[in-house]
C-alpha positions as CSV (number, residue, x, y, z in Angstrom):
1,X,91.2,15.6,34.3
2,X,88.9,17.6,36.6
3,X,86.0,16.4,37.7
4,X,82.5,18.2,36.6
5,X,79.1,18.9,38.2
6,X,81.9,19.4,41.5
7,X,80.6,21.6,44.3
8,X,82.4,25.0,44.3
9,X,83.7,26.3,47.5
10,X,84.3,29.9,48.7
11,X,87.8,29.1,48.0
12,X,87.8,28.6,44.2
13,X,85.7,32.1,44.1
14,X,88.0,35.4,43.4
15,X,89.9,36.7,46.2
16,X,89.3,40.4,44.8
17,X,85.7,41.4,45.6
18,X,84.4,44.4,44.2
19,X,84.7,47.8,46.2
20,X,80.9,48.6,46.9
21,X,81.8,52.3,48.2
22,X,83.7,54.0,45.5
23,X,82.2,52.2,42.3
24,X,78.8,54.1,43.0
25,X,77.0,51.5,41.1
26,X,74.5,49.0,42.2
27,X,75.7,46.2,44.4
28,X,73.6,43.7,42.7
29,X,74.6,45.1,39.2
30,X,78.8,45.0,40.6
31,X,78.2,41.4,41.8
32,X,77.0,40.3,38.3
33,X,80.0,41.8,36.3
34,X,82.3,40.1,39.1
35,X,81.1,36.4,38.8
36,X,80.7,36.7,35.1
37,X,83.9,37.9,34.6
38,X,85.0,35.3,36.7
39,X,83.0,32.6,34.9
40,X,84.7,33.3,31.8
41,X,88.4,33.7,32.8
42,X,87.8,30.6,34.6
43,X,86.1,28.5,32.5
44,X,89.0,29.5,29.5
45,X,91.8,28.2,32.0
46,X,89.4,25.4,32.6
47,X,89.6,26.1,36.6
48,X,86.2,25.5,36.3
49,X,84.0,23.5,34.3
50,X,80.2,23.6,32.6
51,X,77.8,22.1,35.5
52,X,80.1,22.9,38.6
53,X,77.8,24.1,40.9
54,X,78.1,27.4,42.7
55,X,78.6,27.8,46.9
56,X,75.2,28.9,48.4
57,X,73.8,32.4,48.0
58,X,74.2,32.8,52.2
59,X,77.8,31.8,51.8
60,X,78.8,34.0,48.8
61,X,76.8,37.3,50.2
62,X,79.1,36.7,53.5
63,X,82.2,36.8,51.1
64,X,81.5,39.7,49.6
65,X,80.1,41.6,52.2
66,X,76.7,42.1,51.0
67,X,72.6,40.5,51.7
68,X,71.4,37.2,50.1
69,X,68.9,39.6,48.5
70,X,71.5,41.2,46.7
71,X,73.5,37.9,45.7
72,X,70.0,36.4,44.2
73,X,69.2,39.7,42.2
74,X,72.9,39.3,40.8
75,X,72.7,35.7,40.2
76,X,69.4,35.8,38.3
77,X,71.1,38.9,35.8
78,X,74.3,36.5,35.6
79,X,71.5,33.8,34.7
80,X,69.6,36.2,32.1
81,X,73.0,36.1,29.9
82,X,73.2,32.7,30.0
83,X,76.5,32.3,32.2
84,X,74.4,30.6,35.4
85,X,71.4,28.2,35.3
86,X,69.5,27.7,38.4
87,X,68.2,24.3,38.8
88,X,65.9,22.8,41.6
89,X,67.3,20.0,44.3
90,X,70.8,20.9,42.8
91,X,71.6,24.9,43.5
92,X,72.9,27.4,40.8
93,X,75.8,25.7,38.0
94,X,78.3,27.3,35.5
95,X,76.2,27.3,32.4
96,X,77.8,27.3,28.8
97,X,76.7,30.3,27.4
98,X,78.5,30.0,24.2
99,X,75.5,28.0,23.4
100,X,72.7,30.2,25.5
101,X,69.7,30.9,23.4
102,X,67.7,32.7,25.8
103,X,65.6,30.4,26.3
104,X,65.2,28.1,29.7
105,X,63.1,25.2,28.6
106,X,62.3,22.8,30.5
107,X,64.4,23.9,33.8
108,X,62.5,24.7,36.7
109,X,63.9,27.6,38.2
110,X,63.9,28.2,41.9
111,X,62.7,31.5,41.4
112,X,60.1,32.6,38.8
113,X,57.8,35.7,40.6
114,X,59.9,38.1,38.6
115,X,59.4,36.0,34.9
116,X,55.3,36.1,35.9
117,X,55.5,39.6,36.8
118,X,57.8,40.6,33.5
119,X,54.7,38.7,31.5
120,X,52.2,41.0,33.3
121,X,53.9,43.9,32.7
122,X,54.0,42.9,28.9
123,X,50.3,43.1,28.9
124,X,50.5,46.6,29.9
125,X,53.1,47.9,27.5
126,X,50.6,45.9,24.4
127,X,48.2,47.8,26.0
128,X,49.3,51.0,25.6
129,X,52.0,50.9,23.4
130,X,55.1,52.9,22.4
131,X,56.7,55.5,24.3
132,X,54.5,54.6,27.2
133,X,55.8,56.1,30.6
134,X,55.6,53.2,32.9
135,X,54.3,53.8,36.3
136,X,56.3,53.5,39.5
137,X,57.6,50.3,40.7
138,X,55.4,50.3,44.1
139,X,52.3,51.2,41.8
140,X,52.8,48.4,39.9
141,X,53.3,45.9,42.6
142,X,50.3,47.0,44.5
143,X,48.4,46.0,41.5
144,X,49.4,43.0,40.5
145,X,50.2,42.1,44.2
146,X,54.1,41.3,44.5
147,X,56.6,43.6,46.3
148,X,58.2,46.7,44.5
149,X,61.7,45.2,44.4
150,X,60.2,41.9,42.6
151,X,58.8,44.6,39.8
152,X,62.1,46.6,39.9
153,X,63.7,43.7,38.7
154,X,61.4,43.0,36.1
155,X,62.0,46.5,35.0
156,X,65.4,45.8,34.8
157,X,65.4,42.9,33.2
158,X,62.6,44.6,30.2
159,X,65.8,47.4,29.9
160,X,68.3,45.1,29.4
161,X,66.1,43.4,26.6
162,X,65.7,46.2,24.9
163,X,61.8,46.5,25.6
164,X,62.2,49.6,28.3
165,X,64.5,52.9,28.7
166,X,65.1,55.6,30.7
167,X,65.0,59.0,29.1
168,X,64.5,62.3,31.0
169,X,61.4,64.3,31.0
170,X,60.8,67.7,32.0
171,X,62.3,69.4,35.4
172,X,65.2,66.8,34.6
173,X,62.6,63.8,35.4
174,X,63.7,60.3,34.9
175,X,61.1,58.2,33.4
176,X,61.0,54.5,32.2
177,X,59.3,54.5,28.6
178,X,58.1,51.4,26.1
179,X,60.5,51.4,23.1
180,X,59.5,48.4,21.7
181,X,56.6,46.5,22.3
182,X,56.5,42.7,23.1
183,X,54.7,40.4,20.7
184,X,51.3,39.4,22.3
185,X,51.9,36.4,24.5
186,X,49.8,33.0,24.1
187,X,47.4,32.7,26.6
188,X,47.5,30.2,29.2
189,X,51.2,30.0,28.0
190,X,53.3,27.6,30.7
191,X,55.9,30.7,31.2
192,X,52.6,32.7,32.3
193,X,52.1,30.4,35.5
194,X,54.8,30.4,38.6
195,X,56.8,27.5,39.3
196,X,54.7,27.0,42.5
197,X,51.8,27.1,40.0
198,X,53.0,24.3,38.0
199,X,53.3,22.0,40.4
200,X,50.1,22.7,41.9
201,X,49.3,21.5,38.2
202,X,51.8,18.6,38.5
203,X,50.4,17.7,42.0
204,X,47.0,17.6,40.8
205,X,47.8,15.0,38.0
206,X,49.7,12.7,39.5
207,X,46.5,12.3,42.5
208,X,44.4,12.0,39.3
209,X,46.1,9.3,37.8
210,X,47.4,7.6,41.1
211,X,45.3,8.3,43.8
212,X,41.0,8.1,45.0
213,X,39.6,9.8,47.9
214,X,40.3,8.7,51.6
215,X,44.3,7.6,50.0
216,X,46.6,9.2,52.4
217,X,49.6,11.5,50.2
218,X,53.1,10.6,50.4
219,X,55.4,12.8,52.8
220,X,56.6,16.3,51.4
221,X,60.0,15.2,50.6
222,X,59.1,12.0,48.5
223,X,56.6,14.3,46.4
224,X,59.8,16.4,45.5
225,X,61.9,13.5,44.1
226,X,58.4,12.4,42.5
227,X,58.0,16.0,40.7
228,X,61.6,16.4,40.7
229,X,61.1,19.9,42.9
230,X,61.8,21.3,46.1
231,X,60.4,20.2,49.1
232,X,59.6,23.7,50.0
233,X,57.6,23.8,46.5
234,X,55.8,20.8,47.4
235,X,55.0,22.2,50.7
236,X,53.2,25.1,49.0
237,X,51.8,23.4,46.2
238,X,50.4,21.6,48.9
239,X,48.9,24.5,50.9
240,X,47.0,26.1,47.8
241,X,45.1,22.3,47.4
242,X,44.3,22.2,50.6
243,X,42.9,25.7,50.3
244,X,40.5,24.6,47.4
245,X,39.4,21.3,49.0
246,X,41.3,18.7,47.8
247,X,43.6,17.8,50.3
248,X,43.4,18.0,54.1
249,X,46.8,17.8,56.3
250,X,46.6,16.8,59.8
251,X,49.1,16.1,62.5
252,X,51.0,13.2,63.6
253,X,50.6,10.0,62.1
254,X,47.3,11.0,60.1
255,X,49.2,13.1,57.5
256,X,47.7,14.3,54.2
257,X,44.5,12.8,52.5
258,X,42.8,13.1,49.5
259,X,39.9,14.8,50.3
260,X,38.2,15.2,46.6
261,X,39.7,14.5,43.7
262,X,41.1,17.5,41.8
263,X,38.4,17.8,39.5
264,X,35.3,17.7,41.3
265,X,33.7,21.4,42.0
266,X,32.2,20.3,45.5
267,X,33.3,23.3,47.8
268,X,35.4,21.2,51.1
269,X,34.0,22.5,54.7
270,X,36.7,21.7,57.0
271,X,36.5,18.8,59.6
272,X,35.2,19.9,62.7
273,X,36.2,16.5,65.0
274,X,40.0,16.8,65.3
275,X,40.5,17.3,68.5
276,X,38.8,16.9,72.0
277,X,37.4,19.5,74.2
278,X,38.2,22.4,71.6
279,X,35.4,24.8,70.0
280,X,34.0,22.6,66.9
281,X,34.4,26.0,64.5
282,X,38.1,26.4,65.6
283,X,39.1,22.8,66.4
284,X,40.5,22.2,63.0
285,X,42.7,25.6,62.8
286,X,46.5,25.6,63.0
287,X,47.5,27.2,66.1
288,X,48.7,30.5,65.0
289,X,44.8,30.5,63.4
290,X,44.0,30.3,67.1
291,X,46.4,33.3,68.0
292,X,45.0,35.3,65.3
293,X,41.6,35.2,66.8
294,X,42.6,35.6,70.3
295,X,44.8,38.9,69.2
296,X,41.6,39.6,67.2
297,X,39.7,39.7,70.4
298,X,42.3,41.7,72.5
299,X,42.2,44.2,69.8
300,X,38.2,44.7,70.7
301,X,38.7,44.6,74.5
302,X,41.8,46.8,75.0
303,X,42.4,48.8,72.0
304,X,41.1,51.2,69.5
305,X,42.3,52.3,65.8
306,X,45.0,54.2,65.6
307,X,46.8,52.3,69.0
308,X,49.5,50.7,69.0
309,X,50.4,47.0,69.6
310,X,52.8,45.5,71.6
311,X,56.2,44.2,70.3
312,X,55.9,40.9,69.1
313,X,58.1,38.9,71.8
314,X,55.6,41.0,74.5
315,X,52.2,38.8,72.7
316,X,54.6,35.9,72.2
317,X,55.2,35.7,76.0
318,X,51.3,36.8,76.6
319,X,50.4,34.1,74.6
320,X,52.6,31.4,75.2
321,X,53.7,31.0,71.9
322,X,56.4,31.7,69.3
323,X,57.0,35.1,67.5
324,X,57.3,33.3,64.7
325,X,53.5,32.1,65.0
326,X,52.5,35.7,66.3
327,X,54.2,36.5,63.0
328,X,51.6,34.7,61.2
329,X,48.6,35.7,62.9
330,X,49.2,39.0,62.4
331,X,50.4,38.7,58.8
332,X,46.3,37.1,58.7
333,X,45.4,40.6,60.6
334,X,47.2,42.8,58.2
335,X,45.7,40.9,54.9
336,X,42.0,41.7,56.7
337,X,42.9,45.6,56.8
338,X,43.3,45.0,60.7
339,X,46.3,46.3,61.2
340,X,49.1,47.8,59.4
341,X,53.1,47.9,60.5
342,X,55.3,50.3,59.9
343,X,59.0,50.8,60.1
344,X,61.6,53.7,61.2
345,X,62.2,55.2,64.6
346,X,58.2,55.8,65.3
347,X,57.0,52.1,63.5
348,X,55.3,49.4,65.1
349,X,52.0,47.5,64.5
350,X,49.1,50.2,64.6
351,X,45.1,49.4,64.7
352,X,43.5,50.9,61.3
353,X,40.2,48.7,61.9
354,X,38.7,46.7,64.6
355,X,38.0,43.2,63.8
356,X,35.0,41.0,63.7
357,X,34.9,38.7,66.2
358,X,31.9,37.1,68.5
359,X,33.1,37.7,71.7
360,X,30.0,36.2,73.9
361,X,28.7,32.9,72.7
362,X,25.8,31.4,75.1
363,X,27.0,27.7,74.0
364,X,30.1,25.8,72.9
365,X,30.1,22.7,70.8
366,X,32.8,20.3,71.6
367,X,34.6,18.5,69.1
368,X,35.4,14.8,70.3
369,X,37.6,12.2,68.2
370,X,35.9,8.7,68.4
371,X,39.3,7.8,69.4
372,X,38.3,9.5,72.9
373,X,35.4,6.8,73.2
374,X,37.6,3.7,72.0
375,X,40.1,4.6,74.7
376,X,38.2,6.6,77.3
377,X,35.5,5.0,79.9
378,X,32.7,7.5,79.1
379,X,30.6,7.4,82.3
């Protein structure tokens, strides 16, 4: 009798991988008719059983020669039909589709940008109906703010529904039109909010009903076996409620606190007393909030729009910091319209505005802990 809900390995995957070069097809596309057809070969000579979990997405994409990206595009078709079912804190399992509905329920995928954005796009065939050409993936995603392959895949999941097609217009132009339109979704429908979403939403009840101002949270990882999620999730559930107030993360032994309760509409200043002898308006930043404005201030020194920036290891190393948080402060630049980075042969990071930053300030406040006067001899 085999044992279910066993870990797959690499091993009890098909030797025979599919031949990426001659089929002319998509990868992602190839990949999914490979592991369903391995699915149900296996699961009729019961190699495999309902609940046996698959090996990770990085180890399967090695296998086969191919990205993660491409492994998660093809897992998430193979999960459309009802073969796969992704689950959080457990990885993808062998699902029986003989009894697939279409429906999730209750599972919280680890992956749901693409349902939101196939809901949004909804909207817009409703709006304007049949035989509707549907604009360009990167039009769409600059819109509704996700990337163009996130809306190429909901595009491909509306065809394969039946709500989208492909038909060719004139000069031989392909075009993606509505041929039939989706019943008006509820509003405020759970399937309409990202998984991140709901547990901000989860998150926000349980420090209703469990928690008062001043209580400090529990760590990341016991919120995910509380909400049943990833830590990961938790982490950025976390970051949107400290962004509206109600939670305020600190390092070391402090941790998180409740800093209003989730339904008050007081609007949270940030703590200016964290540290000792830092500026009291930047003394409560993360460091690579500290990078951004010190890049922000090189920019008005040394550079003007249109130039170039240096490599990222060259600030990391000017800076004394990682690339990974030079990474962030200049993601922070490029959401201000500061800078813009471009890829190919000529790319880089290139100035398109200058930004706003007081560069001569006549005083600086300090911002002392009353820890520093507990411990310190003040003279």
């Amino acid at each position: 009798m085999s044992v279910k809900n066993k870990k797959l390995t690499i091993n009890d995957l098909p030797k025979h991988i599919p031949d990426f070069k001659k089929s002319g097809g998509a990868k992602d596309r190839l990949t999914e008719k490979w592991l369903t057809d391995w699915i149900i070969s296996s699961l009729q000579t019961k190699a495999v059983n309902v609940g046996d979990i698959l090996p990770r997405k990085d180890i399967i994409a090695q296998h086969l020669g191919i990205s993660i990206g491409t492994v998660q595009n093809a897992i998430r078709y193979t999960e459309d039909k009802g073969f796969l079912q992704s689950k959080q804190r457990t990885g993808t399992a062998i699902a029986n589709f003989k009894n697939f509905t279409g429906q999730t329920g209750d599972v919280k995928k680890q992956t749901s940008k693409r349902d939101v954005t196939v809901e949004k796009i909804k909207k817009y065939m409703i709006d304007n109906g049949i035989n509707a050409v549907m604009p360009a993936a990167s039009v769409i995603a600059k819109k509704i703010n996700v990337s163009a392959n996130t809306v190429r895949l909901a595009y491909l999941y509306l065809c394969d529904t039946g709500f989208l097609e492909y038909s060719t217009g004139k000069a031989g132009k392909k075009m993606l039109r509505v041929v039939t339109v989706p019943d008006k979704p509820i509003e405020h429908s759970a399937s309409h909010i990202s998984l991140v979403g709901k547990t901000v939403n989860d998150l926000s009840d349980y420090i209703t009903e469990n928690m008062k101002k001043g209580d400090k949270l529990q760590t990341r990882a016991e919120l995910a076996k509380i909400l049943n999620i990833s830590v990961k999730t938790v982490h950025d559930a976390v970051n949107i409620l400290e962004k509206k107030g109600i939670l305020i993360s600190r390092r070391g032994k402090y941790g998180t606190t409740v800093l209003k309760m989730p339904k008050e509409a007081a609007v949270y200043q940030p703590m200016k007393e964290r540290s000792i002898f830092a500026k009291a308006d930047e003394a409560a930043f993360y460091r690579w909030e500290k990078i951004e404005t010190q890049i922000s201030k090189l920019i008005q020194k040394e550079y003007e729009v249109g130039m170039k920036l240096p490599p990222m290891s060259v600030l990391a190393k000017k800076f004394n910091v990682s690339t990974n948080t030079i990474r962030k402060s200049l993601q922070r630049l490029s959401e201000q319209n500061c800078i813009k980075a471009e890829r190919g042969r000529y790319g880089g990071t290139f100035i398109i505005d200058i930004p706003e930053v007081n560069l001569h300030n006549a005083y600086e406040w300090l911002a002392v802990t009353p820890d520093f006067f507990t411990s310190k001899k003040v003279k």
